[in-house]
CHARMM-style PDB file with segment names, atoms N, HN, CA, C and O in Angstrom:
ATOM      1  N   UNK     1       2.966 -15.889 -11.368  1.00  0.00      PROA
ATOM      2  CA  UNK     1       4.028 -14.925 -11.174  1.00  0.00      PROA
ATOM      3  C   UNK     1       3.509 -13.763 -10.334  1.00  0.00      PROA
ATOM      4  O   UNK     1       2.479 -13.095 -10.426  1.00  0.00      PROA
ATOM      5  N   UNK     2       4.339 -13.734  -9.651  1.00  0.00      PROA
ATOM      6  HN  UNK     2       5.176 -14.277  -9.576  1.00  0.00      PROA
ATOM      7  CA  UNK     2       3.984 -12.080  -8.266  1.00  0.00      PROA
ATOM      8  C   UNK     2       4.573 -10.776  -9.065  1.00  0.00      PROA
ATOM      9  O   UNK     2       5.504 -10.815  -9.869  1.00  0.00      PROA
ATOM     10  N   UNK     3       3.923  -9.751  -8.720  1.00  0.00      PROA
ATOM     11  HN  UNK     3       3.167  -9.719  -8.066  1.00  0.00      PROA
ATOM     12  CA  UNK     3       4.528  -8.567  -9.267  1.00  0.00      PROA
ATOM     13  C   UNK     3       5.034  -7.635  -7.417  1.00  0.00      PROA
ATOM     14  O   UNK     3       4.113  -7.365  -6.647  1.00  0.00      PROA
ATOM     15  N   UNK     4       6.100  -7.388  -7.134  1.00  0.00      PROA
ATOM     16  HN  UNK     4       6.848  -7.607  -7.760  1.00  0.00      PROA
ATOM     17  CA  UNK     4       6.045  -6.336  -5.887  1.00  0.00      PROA
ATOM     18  C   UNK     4       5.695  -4.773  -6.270  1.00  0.00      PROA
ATOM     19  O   UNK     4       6.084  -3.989  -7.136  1.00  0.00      PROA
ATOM     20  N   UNK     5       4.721  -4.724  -5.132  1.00  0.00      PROA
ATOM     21  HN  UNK     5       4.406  -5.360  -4.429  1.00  0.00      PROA
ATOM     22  CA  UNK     5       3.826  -3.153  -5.354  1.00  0.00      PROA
ATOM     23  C   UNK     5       4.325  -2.610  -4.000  1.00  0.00      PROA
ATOM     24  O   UNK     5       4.460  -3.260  -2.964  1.00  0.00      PROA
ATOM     25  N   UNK     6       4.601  -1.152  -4.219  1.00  0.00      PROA
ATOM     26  HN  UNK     6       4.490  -0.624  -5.061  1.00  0.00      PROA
ATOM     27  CA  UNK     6       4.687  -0.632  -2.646  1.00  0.00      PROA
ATOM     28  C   UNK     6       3.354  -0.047  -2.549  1.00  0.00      PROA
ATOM     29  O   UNK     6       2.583   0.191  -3.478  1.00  0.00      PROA
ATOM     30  N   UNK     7       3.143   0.204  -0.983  1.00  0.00      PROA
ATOM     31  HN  UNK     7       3.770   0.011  -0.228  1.00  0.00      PROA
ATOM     32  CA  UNK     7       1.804   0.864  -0.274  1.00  0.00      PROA
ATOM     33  C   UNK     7       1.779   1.995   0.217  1.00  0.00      PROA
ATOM     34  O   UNK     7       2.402   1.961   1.278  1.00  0.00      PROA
ATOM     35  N   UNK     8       1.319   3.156  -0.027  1.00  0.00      PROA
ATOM     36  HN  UNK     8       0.813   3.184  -0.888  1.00  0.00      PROA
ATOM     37  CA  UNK     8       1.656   4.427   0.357  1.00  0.00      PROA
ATOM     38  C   UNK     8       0.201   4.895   1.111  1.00  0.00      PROA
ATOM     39  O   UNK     8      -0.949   4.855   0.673  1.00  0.00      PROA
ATOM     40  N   UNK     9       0.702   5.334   2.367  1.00  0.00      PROA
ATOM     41  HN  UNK     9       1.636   5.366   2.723  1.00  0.00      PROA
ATOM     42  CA  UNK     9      -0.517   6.219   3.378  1.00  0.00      PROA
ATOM     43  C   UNK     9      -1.469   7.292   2.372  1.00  0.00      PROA
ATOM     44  O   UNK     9      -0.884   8.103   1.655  1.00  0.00      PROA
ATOM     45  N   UNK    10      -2.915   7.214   2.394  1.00  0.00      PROA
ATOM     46  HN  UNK    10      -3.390   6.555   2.976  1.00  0.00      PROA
ATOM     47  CA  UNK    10      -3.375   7.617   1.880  1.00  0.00      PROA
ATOM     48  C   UNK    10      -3.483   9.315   2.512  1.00  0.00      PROA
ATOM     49  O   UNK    10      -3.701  10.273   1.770  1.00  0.00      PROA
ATOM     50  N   UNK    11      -3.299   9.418   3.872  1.00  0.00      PROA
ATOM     51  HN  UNK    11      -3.121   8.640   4.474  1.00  0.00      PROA
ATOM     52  CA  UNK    11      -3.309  10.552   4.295  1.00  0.00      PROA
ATOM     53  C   UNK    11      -2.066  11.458   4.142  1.00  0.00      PROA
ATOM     54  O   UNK    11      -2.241  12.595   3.705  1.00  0.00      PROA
ATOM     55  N   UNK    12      -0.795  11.032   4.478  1.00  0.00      PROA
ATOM     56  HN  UNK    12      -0.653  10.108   4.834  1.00  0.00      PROA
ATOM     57  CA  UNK    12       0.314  11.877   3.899  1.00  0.00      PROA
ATOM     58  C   UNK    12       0.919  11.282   2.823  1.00  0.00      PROA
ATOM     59  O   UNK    12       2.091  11.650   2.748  1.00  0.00      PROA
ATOM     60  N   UNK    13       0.586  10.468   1.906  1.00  0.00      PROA
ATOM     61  HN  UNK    13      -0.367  10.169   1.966  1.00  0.00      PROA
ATOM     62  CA  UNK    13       1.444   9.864   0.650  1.00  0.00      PROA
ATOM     63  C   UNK    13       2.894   9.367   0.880  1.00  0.00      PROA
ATOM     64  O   UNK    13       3.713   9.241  -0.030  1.00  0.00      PROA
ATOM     65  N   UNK    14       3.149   9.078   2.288  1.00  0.00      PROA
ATOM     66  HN  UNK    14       2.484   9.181   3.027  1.00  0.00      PROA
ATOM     67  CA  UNK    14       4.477   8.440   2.261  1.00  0.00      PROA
ATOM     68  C   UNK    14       4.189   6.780   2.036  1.00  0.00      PROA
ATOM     69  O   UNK    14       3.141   6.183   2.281  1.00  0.00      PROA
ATOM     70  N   UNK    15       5.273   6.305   1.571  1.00  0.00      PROA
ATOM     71  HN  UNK    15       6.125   6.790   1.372  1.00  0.00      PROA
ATOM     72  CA  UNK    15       5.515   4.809   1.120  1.00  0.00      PROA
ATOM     73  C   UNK    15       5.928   4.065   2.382  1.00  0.00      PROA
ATOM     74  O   UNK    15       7.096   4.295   2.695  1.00  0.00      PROA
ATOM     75  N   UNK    16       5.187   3.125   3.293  1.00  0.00      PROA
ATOM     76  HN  UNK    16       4.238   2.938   3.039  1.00  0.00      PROA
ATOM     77  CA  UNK    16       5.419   2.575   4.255  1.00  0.00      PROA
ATOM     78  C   UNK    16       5.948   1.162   3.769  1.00  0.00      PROA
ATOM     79  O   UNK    16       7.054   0.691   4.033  1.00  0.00      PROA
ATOM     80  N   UNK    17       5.190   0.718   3.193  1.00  0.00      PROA
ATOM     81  HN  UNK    17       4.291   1.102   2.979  1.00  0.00      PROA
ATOM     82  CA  UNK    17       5.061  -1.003   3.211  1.00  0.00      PROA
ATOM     83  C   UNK    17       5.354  -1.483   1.712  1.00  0.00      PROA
ATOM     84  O   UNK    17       4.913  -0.790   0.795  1.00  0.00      PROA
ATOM     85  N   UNK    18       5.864  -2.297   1.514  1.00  0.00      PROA
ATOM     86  HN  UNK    18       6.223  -2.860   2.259  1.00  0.00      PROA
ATOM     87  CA  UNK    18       5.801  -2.893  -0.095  1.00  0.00      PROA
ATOM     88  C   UNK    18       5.291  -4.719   0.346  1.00  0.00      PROA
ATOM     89  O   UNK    18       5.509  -5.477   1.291  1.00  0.00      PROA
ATOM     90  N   UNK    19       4.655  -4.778  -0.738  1.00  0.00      PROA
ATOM     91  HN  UNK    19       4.478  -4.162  -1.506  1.00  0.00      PROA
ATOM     92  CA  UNK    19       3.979  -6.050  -0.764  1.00  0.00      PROA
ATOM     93  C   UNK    19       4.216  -7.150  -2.047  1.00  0.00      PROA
ATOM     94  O   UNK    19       5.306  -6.945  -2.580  1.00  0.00      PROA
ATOM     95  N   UNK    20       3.626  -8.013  -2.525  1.00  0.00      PROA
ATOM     96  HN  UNK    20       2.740  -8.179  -2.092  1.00  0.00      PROA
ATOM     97  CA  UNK    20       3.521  -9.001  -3.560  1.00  0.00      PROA
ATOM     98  C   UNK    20       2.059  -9.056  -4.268  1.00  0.00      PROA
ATOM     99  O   UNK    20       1.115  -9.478  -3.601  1.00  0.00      PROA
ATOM    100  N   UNK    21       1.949  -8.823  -5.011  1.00  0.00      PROA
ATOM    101  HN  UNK    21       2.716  -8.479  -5.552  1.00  0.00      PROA
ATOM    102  CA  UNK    21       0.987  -8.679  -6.358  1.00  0.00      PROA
ATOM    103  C   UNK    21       0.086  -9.592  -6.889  1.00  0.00      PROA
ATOM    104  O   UNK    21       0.821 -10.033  -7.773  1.00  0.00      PROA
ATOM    105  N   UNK    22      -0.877 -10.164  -7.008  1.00  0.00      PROA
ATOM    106  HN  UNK    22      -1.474  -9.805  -6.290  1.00  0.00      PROA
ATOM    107  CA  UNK    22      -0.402 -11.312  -8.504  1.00  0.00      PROA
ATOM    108  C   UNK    22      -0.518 -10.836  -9.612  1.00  0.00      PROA
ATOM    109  O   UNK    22      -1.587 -10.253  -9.793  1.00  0.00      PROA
ATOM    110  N   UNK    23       0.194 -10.854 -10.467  1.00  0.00      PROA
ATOM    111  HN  UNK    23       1.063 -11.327 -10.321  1.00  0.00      PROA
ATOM    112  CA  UNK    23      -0.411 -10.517 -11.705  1.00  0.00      PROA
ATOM    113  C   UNK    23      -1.850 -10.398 -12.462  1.00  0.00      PROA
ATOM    114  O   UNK    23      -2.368  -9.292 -12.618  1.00  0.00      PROA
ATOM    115  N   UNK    24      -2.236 -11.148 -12.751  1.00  0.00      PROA
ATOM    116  HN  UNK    24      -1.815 -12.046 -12.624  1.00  0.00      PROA
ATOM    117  CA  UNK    24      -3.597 -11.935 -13.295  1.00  0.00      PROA
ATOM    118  C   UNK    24      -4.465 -10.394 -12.720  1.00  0.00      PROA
ATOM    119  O   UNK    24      -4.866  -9.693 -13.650  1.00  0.00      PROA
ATOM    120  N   UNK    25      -4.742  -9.888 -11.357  1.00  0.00      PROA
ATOM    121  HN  UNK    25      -4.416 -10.457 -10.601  1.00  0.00      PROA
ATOM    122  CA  UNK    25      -5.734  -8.991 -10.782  1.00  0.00      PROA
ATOM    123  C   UNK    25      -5.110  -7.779 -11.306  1.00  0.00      PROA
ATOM    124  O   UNK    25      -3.939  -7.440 -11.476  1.00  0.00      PROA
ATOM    125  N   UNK    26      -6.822  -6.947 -11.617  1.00  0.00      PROA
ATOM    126  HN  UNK    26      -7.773  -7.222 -11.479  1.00  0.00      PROA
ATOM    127  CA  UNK    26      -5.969  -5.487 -12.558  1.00  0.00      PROA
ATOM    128  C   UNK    26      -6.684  -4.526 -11.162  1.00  0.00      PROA
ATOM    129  O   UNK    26      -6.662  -3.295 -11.184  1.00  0.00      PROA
ATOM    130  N   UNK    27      -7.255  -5.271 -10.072  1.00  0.00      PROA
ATOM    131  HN  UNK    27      -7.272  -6.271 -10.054  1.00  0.00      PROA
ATOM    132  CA  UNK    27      -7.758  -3.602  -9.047  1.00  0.00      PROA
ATOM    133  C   UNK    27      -6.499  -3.474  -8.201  1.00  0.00      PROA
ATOM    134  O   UNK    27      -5.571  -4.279  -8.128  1.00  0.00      PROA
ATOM    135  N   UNK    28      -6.643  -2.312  -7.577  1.00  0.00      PROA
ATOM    136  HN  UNK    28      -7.398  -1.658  -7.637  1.00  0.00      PROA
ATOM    137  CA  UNK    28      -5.527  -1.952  -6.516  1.00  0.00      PROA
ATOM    138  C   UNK    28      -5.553  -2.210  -5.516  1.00  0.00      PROA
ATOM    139  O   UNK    28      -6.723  -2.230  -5.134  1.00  0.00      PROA
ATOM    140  N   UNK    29      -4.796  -2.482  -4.673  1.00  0.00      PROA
ATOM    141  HN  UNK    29      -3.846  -2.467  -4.984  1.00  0.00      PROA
ATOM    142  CA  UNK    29      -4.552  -3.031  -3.241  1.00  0.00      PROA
ATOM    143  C   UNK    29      -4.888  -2.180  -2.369  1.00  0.00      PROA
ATOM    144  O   UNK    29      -4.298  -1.103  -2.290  1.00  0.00      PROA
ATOM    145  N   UNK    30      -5.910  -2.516  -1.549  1.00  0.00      PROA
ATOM    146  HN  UNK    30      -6.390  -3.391  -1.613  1.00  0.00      PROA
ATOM    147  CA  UNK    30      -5.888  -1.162  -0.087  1.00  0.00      PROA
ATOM    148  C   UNK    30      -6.316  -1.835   1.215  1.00  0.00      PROA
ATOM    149  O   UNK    30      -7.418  -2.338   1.436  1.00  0.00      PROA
ATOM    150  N   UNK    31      -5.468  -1.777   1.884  1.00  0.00      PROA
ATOM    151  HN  UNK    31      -4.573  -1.368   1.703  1.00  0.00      PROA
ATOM    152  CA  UNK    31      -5.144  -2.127   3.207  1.00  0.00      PROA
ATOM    153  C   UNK    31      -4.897  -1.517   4.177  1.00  0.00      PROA
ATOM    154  O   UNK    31      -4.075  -0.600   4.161  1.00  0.00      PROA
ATOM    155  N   UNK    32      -5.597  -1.908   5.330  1.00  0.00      PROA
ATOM    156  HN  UNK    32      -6.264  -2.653   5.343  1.00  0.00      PROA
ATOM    157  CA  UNK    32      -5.419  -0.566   6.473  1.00  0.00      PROA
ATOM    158  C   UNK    32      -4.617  -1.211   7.362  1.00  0.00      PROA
ATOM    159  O   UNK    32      -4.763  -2.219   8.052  1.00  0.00      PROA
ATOM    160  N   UNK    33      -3.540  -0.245   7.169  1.00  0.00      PROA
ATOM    161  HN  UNK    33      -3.421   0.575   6.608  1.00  0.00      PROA
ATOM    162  CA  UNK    33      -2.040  -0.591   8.470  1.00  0.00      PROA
ATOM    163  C   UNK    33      -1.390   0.413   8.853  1.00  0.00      PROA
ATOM    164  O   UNK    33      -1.388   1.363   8.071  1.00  0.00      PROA
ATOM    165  N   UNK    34      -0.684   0.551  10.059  1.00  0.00      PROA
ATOM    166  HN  UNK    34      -0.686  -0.221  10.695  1.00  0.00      PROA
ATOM    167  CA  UNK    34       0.141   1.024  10.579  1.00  0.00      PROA
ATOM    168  C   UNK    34       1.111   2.265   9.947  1.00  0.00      PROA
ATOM    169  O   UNK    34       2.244   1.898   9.633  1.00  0.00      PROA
ATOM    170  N   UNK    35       0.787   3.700   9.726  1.00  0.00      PROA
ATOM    171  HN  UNK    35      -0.133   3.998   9.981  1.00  0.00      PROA
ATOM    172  CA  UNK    35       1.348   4.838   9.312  1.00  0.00      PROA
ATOM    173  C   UNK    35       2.495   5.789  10.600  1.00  0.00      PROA
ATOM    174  O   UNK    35       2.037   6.743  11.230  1.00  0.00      PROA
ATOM    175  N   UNK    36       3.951   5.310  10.788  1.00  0.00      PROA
ATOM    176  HN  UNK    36       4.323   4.535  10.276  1.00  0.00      PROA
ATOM    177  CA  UNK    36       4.418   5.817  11.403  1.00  0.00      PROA
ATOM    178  C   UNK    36       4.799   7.167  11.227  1.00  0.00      PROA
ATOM    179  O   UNK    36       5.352   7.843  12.094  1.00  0.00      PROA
ATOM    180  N   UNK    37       4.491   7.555  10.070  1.00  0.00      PROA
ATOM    181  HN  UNK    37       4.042   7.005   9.366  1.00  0.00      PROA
ATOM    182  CA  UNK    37       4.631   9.222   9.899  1.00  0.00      PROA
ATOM    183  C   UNK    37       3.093   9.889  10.884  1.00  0.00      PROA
ATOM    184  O   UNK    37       3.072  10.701  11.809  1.00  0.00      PROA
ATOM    185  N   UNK    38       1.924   9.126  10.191  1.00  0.00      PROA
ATOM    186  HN  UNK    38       1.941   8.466   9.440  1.00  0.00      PROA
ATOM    187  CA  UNK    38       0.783   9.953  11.148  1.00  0.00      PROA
ATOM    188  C   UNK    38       1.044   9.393  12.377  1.00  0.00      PROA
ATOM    189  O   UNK    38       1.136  10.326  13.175  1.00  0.00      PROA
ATOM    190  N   UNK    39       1.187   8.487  12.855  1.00  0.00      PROA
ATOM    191  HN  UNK    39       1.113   7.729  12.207  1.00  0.00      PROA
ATOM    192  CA  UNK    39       1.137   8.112  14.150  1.00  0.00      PROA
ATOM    193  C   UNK    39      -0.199   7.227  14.231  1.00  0.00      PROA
ATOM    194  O   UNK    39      -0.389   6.620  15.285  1.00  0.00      PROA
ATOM    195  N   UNK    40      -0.838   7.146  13.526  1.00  0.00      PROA
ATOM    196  HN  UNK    40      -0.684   7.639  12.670  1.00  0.00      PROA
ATOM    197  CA  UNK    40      -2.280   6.176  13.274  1.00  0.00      PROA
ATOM    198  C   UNK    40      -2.056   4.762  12.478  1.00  0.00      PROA
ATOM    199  O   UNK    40      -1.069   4.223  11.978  1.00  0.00      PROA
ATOM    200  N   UNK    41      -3.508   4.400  12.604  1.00  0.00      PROA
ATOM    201  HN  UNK    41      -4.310   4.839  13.011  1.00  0.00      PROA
ATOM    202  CA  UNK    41      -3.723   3.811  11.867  1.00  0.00      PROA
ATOM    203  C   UNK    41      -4.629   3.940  10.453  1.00  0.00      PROA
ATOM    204  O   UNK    41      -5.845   3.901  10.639  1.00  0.00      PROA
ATOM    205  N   UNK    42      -4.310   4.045   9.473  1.00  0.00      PROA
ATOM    206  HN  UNK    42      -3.322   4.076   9.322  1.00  0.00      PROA
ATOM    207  CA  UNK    42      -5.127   4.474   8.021  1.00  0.00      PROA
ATOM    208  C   UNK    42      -4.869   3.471   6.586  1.00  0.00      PROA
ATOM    209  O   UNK    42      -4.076   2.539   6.452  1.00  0.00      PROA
ATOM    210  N   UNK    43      -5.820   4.024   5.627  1.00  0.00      PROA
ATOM    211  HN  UNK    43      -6.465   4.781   5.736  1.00  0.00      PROA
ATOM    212  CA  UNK    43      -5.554   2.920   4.578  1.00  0.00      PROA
ATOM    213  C   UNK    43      -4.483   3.380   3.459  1.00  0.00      PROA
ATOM    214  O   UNK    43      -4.292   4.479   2.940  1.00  0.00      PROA
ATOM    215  N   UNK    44      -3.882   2.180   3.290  1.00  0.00      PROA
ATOM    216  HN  UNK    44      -4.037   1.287   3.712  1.00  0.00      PROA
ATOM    217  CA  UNK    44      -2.561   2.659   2.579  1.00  0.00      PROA
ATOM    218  C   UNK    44      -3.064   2.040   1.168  1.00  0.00      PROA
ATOM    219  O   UNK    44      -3.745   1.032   1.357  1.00  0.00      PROA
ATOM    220  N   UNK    45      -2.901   2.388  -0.221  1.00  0.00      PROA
ATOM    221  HN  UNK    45      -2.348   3.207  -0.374  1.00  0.00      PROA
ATOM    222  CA  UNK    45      -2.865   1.984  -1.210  1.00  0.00      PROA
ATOM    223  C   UNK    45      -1.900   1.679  -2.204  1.00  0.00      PROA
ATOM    224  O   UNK    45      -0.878   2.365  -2.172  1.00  0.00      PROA
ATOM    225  N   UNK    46      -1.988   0.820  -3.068  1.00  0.00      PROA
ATOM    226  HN  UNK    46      -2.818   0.263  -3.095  1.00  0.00      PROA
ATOM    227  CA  UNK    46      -1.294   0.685  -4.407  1.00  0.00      PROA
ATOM    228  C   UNK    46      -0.707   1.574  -4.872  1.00  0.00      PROA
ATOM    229  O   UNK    46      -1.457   2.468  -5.262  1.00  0.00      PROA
ATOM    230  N   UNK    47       0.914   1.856  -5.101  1.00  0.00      PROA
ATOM    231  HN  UNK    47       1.524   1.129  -4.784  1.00  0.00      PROA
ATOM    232  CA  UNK    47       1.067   3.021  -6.008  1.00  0.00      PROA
ATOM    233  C   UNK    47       1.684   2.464  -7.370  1.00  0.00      PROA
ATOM    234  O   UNK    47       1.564   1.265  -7.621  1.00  0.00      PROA
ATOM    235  N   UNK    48       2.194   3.128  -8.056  1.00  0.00      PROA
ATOM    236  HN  UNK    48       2.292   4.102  -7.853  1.00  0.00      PROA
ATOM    237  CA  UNK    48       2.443   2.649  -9.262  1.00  0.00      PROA
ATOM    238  C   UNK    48       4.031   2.411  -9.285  1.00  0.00      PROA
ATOM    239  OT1 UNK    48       4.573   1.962 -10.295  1.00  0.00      PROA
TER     240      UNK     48
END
């Protein structure tokens, strides 16, 4: 079973991206993509 998590820019805390989960894993997701608020590229994380 998938859980959906959204991904929020670690530099301004906006919510860009939402993703798919699996359950079973208890660490957080961090992935570096595309922040159209900064205009960069930075790592976005797991929010709750």
């Amino acid at each position: 079973m998938r859980k959906k998590v959204a991904l929020a820019c670690s530099v301004c805390q906006s919510r860009n991206y939402t993703t798919d989960k699996n359950t079973n894993s208890s660490e957080r997701i961090e992935i570096k993509k595309f922040c159209k608020t900064c205009g960069s590229h930075t790592l976005h994380r797991e929010t709750k």
